[in-house]
C-alpha positions in Angstrom: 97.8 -138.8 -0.8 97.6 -142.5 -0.3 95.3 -144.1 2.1 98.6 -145.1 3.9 99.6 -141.5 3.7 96.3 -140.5 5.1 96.5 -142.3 7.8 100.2 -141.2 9.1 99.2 -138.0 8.8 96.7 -137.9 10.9 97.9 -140.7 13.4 101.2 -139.6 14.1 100.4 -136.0 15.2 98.5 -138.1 17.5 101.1 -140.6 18.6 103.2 -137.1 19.4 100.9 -136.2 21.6 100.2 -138.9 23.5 104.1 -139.5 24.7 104.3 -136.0 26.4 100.2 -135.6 27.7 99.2 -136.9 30.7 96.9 -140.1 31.6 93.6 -138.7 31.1 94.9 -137.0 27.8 96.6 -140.3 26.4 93.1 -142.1 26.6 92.0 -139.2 24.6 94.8 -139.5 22.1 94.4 -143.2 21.6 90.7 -143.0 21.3 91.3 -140.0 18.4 93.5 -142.2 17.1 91.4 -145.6 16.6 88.3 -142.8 15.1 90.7 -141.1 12.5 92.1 -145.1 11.5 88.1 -146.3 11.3 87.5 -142.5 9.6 89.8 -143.1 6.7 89.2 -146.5 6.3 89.6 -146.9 1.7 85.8 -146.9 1.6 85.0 -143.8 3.5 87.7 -141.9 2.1 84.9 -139.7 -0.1 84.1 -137.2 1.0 87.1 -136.4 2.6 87.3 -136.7 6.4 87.3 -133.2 8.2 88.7 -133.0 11.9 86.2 -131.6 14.3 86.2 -129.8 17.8 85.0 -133.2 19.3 87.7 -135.4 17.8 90.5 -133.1 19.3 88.9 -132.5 22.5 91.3 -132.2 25.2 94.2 -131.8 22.9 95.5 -128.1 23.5 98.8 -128.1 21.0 98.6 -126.2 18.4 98.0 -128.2 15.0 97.7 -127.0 11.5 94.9 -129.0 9.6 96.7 -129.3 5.8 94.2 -130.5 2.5 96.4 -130.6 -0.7 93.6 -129.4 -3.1 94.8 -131.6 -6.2 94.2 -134.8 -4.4 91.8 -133.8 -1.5 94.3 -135.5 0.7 94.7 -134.4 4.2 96.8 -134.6 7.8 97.2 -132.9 10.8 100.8 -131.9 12.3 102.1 -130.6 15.0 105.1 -128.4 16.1 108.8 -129.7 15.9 110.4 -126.7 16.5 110.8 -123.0 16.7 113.6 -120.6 14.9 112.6 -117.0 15.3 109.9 -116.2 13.2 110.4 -119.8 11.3 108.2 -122.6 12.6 108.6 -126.5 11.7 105.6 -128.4 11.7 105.8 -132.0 10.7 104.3 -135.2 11.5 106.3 -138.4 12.6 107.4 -139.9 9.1 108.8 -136.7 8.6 105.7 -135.4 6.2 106.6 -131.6 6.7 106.0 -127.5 6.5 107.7 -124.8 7.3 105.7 -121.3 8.5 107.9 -118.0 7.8 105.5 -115.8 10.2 101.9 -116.7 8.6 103.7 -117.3 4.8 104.8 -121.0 3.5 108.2 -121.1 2.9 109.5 -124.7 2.6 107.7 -128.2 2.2 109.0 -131.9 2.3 107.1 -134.8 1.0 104.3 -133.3 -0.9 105.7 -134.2 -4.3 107.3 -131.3 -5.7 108.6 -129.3 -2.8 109.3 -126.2 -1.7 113.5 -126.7 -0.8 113.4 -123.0 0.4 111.9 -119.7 -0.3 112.6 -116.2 0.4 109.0 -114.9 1.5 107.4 -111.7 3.4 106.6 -112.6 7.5 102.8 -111.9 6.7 100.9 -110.8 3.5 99.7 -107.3 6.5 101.3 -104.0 5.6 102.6 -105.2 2.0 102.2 -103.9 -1.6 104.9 -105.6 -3.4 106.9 -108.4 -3.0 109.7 -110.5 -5.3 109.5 -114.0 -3.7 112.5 -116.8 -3.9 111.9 -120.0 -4.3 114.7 -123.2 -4.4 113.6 -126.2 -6.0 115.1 -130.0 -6.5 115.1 -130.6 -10.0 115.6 -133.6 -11.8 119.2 -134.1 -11.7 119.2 -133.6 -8.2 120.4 -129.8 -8.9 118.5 -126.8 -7.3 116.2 -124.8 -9.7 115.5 -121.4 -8.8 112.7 -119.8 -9.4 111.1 -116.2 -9.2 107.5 -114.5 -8.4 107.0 -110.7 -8.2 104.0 -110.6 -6.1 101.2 -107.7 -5.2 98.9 -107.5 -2.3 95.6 -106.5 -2.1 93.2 -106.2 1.5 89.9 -107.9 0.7 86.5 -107.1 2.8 86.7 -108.4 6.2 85.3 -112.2 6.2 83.6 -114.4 9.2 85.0 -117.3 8.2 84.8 -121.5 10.5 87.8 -123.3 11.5 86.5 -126.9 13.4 83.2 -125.6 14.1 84.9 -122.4 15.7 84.0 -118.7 14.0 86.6 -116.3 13.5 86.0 -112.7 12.0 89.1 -112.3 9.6 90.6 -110.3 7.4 91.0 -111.4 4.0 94.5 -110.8 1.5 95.1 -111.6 -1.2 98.3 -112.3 -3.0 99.1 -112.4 -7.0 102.1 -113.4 -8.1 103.7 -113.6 -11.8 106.5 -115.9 -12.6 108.4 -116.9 -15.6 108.8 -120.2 -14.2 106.1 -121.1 -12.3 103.6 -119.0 -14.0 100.4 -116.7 -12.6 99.0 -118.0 -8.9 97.2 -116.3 -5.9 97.6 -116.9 -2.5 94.8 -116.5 -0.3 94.8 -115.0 3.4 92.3 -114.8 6.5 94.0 -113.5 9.5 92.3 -112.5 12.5 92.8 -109.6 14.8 95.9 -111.2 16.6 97.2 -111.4 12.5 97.6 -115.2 12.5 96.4 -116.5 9.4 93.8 -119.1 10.6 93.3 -120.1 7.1 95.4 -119.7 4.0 95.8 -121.4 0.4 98.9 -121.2 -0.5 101.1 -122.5 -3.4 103.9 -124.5 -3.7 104.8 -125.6 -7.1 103.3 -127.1 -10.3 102.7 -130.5 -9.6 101.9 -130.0 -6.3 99.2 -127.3 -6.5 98.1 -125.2 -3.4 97.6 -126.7 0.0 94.4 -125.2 2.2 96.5 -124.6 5.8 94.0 -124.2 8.9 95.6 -123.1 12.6 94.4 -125.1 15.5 94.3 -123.9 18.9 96.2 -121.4 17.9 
């Protein structure tokens, strides 16, 4: 991501927030806000700036915390809307995710995106799975594309989400594809099985993205 990317991530979230918090919780916003514009400021941009407990404080929405691992880039976005087991999280420019249960099944500006995907609601209580995905290709027609995908339950992992510990369970999730080649997708859902952290693909030249559920 751009530093101009980096900072709409993170701000916008923010700017959300602060139109439907109260006045104590605006202050808080704004102040988040000017911290995360100062934080990713060209020359402090490595390492990568990591959201803590104290910079949300006060904010109770959920968030999820996205990195894309290629480019260490990173944003923090809030809920849009709900659709059944479908959740839209996106920030104000319209950088955006969508959550099929605890899975990744569509993305929009992260380079090559996810159009759609036919995925499982959580990677809990599955051996085998043939995933769907829709791509844009060049010519502005859909590609398709297909993963046969097997589960395995890891040992169970204590893992820190913003300074907060969460004993997990860990999945992991190998897929084979023709078109998109061999990738795993990694799992750590806690007792309630929300995945507080996962890695999860989305296409070849955009790599995996690292998602982390806040205040969930």
């Amino acid at each position: 991501m751009t530093y101009l990317m980096k900072v709409l991530t993170g701000l916008t979230v923010v700017v959300a927030l602060i139109g439907c918090s109260s006045e104590k919780d605006r202050v808080r916003s704004i102040d988040l806000a000017r911290t995360l514009v100062d934080e990713l400021k060209p020359e402090k941009v490595q390492p990568p700036v990591v959201a803590t407990r104290a910079t949300l404080q006060g904010i109770t929405d959920p968030l999820i915390l996205v990195r894309t691992q290629k480019d260490g880039g990173l944003g923090l976005l809030g809920v849009q809307a709900v659709n059944g087991d479908y959740v839209t999280w996106r920030t104000a420019d319209d950088i955006s995710l969508v959550i099929h249960g605890q899975v990744l099944s569509s993305t929009r500006r992260f380079g090559q995106d996810i159009i759609s995907a036919l995925t499982p609601v959580s990677p809990a209580n599955q051996s085998r799975f043939r995933r769907e995905y829709s791509y844009l290709g060049g010519d502005e027609q859909i590609v398709k594309a297909i993963a046969d995908c097997e589960y395995t339950v890891e040992k169970s992992e204590t893992i820190v989400v913003l300074d907060q510990k969460f004993l997990t369970q860990k999945f992991l999730e190998r897929c084979i594809s023709d078109q998109l080649g061999e990738y795993t997708n990694i799992y750590w859902l806690d007792r309630r099985g929300i995945a507080v952290r996962s890695e999860q693909y989305v296409s070849p030249k955009t790599g995996f993205l690292t998602l982390e559920r806040i205040n969930q």
